[in-house]
GUMARVO-19599 format. One line per field, with one value per residue: z, x, y of N, C-alpha, C in turn; residue in three letters; residue number from 1; chain. Coordinates in Angstrom, 1 decimal. Atoms other than C-alpha are relative to their C-alpha. Layout:
N
n_c3 [Z|...]
n_c1 [X|...]
n_c2 [Y|...]
ca_c3 [Z|...]
ca_c1 [X|...]
ca_c2 [Y|...]
c_c3 [Z|...]
c_c1 [X|...]
c_c2 [Y|...]
aa [ALA|...]
i [NUM|...]
ch [A|...]
//
This chain:
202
n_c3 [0.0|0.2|-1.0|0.3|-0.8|-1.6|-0.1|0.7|-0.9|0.4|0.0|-1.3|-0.2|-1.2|1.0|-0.7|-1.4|-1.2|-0.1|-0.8|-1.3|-0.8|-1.0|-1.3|-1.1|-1.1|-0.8|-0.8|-1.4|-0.6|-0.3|-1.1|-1.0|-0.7|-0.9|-1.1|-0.5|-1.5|-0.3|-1.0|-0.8|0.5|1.1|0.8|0.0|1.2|1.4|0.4|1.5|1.0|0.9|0.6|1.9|0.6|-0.2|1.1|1.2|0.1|0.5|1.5|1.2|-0.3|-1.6|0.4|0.1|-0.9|-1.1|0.4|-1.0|-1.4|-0.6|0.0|-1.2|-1.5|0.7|0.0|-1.5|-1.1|0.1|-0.1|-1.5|-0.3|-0.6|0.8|-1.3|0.9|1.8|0.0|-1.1|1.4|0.6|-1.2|-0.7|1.4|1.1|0.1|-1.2|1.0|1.9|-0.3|0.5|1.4|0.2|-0.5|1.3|0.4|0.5|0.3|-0.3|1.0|0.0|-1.1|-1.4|-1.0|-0.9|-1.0|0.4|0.2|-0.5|-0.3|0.5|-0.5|-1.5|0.4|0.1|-0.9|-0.6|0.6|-0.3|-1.4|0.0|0.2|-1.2|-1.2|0.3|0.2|-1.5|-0.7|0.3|-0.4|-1.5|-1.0|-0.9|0.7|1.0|1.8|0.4|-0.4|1.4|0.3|0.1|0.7|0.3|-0.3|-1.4|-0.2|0.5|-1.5|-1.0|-1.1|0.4|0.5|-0.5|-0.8|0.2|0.4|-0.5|-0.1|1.6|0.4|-0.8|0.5|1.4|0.3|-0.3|1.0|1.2|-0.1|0.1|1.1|0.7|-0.5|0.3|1.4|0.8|0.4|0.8|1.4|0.2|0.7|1.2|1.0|0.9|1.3|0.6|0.7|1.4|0.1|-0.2|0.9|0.9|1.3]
n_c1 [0.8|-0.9|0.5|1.4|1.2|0.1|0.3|0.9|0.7|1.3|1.1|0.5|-0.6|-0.9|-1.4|-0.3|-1.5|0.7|1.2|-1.1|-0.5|1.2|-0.3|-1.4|0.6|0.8|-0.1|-0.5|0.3|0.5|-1.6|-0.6|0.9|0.1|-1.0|0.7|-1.1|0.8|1.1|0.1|0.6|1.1|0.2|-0.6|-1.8|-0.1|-0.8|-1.0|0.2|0.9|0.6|-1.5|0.4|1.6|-0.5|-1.1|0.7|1.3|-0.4|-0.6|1.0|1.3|1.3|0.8|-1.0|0.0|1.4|0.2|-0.7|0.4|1.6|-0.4|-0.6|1.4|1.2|-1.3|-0.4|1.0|-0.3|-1.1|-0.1|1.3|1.2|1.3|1.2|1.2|-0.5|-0.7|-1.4|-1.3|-0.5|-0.8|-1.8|-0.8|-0.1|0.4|-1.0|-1.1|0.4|-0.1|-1.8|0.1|0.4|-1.4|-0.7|0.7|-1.0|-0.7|-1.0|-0.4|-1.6|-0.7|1.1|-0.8|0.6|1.3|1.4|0.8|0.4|1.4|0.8|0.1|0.8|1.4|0.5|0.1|1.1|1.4|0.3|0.4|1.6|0.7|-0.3|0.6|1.4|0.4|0.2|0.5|1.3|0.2|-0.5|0.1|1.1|0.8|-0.6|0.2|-0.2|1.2|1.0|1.1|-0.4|0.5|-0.9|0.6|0.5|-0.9|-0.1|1.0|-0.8|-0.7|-1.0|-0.8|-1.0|-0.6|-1.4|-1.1|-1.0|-1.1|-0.2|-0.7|-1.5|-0.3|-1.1|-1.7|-0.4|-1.5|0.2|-0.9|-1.4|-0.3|-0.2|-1.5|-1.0|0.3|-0.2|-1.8|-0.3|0.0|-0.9|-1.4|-0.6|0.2|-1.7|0.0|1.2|0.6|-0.1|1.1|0.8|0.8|0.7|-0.3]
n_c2 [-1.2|-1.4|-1.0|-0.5|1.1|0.2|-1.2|-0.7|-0.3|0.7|-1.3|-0.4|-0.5|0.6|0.0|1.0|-0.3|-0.3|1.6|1.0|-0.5|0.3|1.4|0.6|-0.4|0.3|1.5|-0.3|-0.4|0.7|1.0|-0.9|-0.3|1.1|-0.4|-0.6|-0.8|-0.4|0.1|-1.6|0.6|0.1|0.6|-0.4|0.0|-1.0|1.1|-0.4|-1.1|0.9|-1.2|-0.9|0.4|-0.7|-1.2|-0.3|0.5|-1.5|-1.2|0.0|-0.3|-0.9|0.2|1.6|1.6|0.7|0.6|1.5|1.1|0.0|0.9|1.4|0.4|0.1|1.6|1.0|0.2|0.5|2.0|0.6|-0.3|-0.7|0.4|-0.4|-0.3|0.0|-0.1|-1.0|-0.7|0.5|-1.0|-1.1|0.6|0.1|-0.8|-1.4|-0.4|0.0|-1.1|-1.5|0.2|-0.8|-1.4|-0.7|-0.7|-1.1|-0.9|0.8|-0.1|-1.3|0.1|-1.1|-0.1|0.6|1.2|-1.0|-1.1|0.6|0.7|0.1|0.7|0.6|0.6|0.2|1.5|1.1|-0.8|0.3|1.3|-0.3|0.5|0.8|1.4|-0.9|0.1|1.0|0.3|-0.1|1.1|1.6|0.6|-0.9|0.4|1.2|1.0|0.7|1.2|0.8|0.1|-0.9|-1.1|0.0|-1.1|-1.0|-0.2|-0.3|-1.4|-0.8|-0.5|0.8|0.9|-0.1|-0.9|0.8|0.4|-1.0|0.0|1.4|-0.2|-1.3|0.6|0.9|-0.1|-0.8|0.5|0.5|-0.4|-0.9|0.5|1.0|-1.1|-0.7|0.8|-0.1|-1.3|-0.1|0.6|-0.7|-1.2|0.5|0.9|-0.7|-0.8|1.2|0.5|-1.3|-0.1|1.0|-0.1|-0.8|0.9|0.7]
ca_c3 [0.0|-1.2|1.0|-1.2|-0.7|3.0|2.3|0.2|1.4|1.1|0.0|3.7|4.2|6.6|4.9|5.5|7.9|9.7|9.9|11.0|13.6|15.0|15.7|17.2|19.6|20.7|21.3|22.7|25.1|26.0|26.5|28.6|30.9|32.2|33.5|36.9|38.8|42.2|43.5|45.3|48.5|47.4|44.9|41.2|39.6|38.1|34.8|33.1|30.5|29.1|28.0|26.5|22.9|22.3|23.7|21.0|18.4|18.8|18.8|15.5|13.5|15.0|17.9|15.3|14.4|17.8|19.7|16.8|18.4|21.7|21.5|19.7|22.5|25.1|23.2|23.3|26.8|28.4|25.8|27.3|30.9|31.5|34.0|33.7|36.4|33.6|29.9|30.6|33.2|29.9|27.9|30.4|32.0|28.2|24.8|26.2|28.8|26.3|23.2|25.4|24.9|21.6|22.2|23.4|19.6|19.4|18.9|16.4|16.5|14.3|13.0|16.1|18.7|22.0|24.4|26.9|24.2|24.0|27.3|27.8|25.2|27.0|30.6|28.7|27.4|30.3|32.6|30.1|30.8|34.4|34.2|32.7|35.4|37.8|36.1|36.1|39.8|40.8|39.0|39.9|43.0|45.0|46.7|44.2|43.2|39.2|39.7|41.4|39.0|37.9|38.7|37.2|35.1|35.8|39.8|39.6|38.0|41.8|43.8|46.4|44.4|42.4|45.0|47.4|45.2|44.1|46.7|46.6|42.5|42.4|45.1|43.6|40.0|40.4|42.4|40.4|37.1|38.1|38.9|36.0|33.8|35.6|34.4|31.0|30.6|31.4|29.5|26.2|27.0|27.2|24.0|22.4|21.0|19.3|17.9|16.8|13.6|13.2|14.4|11.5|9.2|6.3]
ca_c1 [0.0|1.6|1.5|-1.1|-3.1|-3.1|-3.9|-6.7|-9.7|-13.3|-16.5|-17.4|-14.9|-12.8|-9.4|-8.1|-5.0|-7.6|-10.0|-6.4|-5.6|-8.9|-8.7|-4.8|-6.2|-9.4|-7.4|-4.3|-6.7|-8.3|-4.7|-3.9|-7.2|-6.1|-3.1|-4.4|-1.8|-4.1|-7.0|-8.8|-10.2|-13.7|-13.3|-12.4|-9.0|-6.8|-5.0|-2.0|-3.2|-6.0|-8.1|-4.4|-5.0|-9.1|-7.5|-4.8|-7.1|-9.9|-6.8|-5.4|-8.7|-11.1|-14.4|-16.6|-14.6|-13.5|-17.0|-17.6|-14.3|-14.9|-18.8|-16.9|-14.6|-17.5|-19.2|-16.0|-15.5|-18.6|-18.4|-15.5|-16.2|-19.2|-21.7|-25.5|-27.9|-30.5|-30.2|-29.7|-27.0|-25.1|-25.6|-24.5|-21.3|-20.5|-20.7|-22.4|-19.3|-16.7|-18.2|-17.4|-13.6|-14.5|-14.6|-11.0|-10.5|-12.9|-9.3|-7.5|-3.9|-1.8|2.0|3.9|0.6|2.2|0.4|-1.3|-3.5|-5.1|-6.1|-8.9|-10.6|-9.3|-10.5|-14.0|-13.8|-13.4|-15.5|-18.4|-17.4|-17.3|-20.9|-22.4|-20.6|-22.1|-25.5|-25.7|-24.8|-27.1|-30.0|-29.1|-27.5|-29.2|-32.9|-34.4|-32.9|-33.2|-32.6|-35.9|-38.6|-40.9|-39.4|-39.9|-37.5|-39.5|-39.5|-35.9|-36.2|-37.1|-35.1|-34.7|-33.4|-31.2|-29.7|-29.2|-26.5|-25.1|-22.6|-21.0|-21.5|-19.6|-16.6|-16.7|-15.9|-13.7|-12.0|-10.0|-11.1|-9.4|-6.0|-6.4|-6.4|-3.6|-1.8|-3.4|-2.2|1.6|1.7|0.6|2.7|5.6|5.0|3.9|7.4|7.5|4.6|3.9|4.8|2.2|-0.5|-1.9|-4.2|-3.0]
ca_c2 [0.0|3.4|6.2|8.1|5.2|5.8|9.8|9.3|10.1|8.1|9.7|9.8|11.7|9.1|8.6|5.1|6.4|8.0|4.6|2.7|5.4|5.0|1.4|1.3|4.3|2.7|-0.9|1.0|3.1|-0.1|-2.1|0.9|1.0|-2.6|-1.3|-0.5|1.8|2.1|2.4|5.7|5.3|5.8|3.2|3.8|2.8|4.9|3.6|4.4|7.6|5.0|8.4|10.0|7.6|9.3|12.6|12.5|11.5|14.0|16.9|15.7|14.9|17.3|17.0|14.9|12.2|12.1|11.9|8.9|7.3|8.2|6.5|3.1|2.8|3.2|0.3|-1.7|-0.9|-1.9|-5.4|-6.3|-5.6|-3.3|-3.7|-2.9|-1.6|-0.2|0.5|4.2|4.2|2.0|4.7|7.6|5.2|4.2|5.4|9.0|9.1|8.3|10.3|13.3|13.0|13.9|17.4|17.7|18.3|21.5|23.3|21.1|20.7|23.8|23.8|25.5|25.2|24.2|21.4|24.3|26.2|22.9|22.4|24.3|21.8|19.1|19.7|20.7|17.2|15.1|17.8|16.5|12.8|13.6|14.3|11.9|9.6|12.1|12.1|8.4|8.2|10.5|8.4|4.9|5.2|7.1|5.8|3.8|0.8|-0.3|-3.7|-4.2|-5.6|-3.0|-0.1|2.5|5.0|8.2|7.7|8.4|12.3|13.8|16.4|14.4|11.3|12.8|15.2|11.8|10.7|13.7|14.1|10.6|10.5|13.6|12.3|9.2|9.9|12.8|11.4|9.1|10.7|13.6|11.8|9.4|13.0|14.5|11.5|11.8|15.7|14.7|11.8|14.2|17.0|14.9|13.2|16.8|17.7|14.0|13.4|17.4|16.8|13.9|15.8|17.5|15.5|13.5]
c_c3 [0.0|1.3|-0.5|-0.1|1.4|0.3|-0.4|0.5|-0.5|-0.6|0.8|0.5|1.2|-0.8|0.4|1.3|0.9|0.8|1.2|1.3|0.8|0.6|0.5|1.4|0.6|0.4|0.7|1.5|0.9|0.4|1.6|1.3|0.7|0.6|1.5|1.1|1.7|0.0|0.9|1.1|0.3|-0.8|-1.3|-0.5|-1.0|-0.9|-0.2|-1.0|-0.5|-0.8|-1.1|-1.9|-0.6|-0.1|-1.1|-1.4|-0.5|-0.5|-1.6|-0.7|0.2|1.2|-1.7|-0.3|1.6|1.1|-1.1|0.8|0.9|0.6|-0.4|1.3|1.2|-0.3|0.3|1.8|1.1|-1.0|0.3|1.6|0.8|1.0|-0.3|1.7|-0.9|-1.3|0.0|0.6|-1.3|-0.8|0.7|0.2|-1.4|-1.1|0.7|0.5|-0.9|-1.5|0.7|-0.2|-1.2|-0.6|0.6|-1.8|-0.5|-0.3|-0.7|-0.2|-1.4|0.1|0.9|1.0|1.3|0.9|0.7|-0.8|-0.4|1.5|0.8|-0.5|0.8|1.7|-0.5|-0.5|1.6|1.2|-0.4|0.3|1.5|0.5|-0.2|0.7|1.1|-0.1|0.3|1.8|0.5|0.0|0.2|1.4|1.4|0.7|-1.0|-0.8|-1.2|0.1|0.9|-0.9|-0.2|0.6|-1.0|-0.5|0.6|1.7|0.3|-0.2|1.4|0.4|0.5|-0.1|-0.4|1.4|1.3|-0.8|-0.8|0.1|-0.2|-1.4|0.2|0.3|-0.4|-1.4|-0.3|0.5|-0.6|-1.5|-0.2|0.0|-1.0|-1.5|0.1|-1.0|-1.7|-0.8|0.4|-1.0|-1.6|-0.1|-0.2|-1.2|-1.0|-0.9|-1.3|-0.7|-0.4|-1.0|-0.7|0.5|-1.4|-1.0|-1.2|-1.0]
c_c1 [0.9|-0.5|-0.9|-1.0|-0.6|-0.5|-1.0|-1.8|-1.8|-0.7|-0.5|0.5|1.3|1.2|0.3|1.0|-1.0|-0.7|1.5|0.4|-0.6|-0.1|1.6|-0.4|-0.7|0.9|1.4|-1.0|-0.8|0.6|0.1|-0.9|0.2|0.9|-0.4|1.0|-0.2|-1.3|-0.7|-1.0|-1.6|-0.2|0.2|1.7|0.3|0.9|1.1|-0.4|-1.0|-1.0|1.1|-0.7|-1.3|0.4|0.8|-0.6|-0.6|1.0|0.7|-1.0|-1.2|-1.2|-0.7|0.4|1.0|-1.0|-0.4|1.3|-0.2|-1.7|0.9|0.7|-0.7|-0.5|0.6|0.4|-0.7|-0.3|1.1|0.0|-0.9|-1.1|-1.4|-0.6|-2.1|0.6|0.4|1.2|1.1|0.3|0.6|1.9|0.9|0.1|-0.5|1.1|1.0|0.2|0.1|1.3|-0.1|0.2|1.4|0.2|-1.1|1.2|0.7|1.2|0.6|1.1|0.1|-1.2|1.0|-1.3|-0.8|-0.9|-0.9|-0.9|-1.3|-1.6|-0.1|-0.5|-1.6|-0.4|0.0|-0.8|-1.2|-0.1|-0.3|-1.4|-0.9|0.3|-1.1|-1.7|-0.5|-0.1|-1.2|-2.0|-0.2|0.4|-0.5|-1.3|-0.6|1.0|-1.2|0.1|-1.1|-1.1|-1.0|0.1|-0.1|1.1|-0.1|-0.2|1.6|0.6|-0.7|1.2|0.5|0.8|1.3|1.0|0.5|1.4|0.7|1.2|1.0|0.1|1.2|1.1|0.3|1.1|1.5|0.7|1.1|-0.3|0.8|1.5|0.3|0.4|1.0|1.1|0.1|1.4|2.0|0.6|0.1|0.8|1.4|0.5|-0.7|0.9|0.3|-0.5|-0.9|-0.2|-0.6|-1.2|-1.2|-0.6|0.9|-0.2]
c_c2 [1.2|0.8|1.1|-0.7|0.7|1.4|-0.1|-0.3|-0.6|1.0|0.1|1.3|-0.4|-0.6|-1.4|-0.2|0.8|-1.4|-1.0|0.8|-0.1|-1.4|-0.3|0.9|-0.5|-1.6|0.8|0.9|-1.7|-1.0|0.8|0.3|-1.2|0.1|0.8|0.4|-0.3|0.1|1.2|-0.7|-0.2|-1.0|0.8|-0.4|0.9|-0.2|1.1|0.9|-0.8|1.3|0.8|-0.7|0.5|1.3|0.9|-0.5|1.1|1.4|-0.2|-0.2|0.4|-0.6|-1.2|-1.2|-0.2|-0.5|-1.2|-1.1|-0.4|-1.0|-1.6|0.1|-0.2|-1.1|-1.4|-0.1|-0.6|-1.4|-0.4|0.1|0.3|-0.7|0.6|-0.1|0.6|0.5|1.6|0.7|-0.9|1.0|1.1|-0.3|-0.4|0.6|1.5|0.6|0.2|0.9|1.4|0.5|0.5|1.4|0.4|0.3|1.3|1.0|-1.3|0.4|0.5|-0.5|1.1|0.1|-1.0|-0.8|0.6|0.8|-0.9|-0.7|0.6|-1.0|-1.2|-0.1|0.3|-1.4|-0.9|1.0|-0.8|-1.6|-0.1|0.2|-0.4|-1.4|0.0|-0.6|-1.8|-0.3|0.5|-0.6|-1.2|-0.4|0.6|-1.0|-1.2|-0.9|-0.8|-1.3|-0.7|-0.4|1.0|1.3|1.2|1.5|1.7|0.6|0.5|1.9|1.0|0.6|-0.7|-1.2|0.4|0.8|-1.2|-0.3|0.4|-0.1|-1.1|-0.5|0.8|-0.5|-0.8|-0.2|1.0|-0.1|-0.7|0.2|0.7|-0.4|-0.7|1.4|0.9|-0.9|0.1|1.3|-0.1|-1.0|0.7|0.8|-0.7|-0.8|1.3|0.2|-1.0|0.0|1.4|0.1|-0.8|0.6|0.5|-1.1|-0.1|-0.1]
aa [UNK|UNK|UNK|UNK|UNK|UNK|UNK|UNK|UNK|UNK|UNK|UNK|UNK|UNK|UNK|UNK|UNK|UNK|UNK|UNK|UNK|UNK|UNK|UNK|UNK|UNK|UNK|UNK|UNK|UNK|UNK|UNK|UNK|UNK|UNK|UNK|UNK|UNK|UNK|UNK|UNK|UNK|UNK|UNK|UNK|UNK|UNK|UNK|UNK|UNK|UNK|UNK|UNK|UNK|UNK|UNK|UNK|UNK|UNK|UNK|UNK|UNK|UNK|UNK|UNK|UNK|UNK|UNK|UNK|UNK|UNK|UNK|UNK|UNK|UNK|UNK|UNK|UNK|UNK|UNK|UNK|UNK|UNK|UNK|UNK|UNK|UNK|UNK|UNK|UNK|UNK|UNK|UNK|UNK|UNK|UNK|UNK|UNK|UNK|UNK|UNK|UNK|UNK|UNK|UNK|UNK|UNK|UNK|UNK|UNK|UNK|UNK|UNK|UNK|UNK|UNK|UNK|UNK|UNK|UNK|UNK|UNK|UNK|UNK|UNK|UNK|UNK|UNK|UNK|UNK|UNK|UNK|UNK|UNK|UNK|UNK|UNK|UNK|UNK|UNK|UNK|UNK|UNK|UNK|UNK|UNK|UNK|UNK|UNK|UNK|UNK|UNK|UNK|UNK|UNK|UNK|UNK|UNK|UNK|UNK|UNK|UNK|UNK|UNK|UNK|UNK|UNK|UNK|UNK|UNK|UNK|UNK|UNK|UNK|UNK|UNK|UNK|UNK|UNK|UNK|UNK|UNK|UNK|UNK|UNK|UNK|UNK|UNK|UNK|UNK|UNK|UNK|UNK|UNK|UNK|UNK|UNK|UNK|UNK|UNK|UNK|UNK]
i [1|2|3|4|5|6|7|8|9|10|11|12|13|14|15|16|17|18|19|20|21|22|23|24|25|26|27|28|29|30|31|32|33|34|35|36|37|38|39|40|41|42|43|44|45|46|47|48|49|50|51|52|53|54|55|56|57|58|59|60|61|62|63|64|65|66|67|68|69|70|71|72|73|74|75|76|77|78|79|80|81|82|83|84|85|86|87|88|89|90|91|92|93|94|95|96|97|98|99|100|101|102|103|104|105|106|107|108|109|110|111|112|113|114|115|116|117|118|119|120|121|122|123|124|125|126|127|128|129|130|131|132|133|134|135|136|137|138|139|140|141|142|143|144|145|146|147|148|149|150|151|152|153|154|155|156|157|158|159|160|161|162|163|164|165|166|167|168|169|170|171|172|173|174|175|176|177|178|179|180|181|182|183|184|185|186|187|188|189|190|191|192|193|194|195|196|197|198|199|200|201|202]
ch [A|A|A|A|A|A|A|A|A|A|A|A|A|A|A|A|A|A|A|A|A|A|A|A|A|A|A|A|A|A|A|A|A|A|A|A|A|A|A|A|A|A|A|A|A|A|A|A|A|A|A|A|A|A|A|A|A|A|A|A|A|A|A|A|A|A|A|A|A|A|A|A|A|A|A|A|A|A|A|A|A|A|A|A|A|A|A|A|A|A|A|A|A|A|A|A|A|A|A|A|A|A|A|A|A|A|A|A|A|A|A|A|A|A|A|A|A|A|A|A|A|A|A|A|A|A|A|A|A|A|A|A|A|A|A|A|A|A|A|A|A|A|A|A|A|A|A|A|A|A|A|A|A|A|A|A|A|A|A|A|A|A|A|A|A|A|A|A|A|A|A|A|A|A|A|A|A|A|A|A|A|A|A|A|A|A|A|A|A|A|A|A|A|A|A|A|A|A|A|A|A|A]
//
């Protein structure tokens, strides 16, 4: 396969070297989320950079083609692991959580842009994953348990439910979300300088 092969670009608009970078990212971020570092004391572990491969995707070929990455890897991550309490805390904890990452590429990556004028995109991405952690907690975890028969989706949309498991949603996920993102924003910075000159589309 030539290397204008590898540039040239569908009538979708998904290039084939885009299509191949998309699948080493989602199986490297999902190599890298089994590397389990620690553990926070709220529960939560916190991985080796496993968001860093979506992160670095989304800033080199833009927010839409990374919220499509970011939802496969959600899909991929909860068939390979995922638990289930109701069909909407799957979508919230998976594809909606992970298709937020997407949006670290709302500034896409310029010749000569340095690693910090991208990180207002990226804490707005994982902020947006952080809340649909949040949101899910504070709908499934709080007073009414989903895995009772006949329950009922609609009993969960109350003040008083949702605001029970606010607080311990909230401490829970950012918790080690936050530190798993720390880890993210040194791992990219230190491989900005490398890998700068590979950022720009193909």
């Amino acid at each position: 396969m030539t290397e204008s092969t590898l540039k040239m670009p569908s009538s979708n608009g998904f290039s084939t070297r885009m299509v191949a970078e998309a699948g080493v990212m989602i199986a490297l971020a999902k190599i890298l989320s089994f590397i389990k570092l620690f553990e926070m004391p709220m529960g939560g572990s916190v991985t080796l950079a496993s968001m860093a491969p979506i992160l670095f995707f989304a800033i080199r070929w833009g927010w839409k083609k990374g919220l499509l990455v970011g939802l496969v890897y959600g899909l991929v991550d909860y068939l390979l692991g995922g638990y289930t309490v109701h069909p909407l805390q799957v979508l919230l904890d998976y594809p909606l959580a992970y298709m937020m990452l997407g949006f670290a590429g709302l500034q896409r990556a310029s010749e000569g842009d340095s690693f910090f004028s991208h990180l207002p995109s990226l804490l707005f991405a994982v902020a947006l994953r952080l809340a649909m952690h949040v949101l899910s907690g504070c709908i499934f975890y709080s007073t009414i348990d989903f895995t009772k028969a006949g329950a009922s989706l609609g009993q969960a949309f109350t003040l008083s439910n949702m605001g029970a498991g606010f607080v311990y949603s909230f401490q829970y996920n950012a918790s080690f979300l936050g530190v798993d993102f720390l880890i993210c924003l040194v791992v990219l910075a230190l491989a900005w300088q490398p890998l700068r000159k590979r950022m720009h589309r193909a």
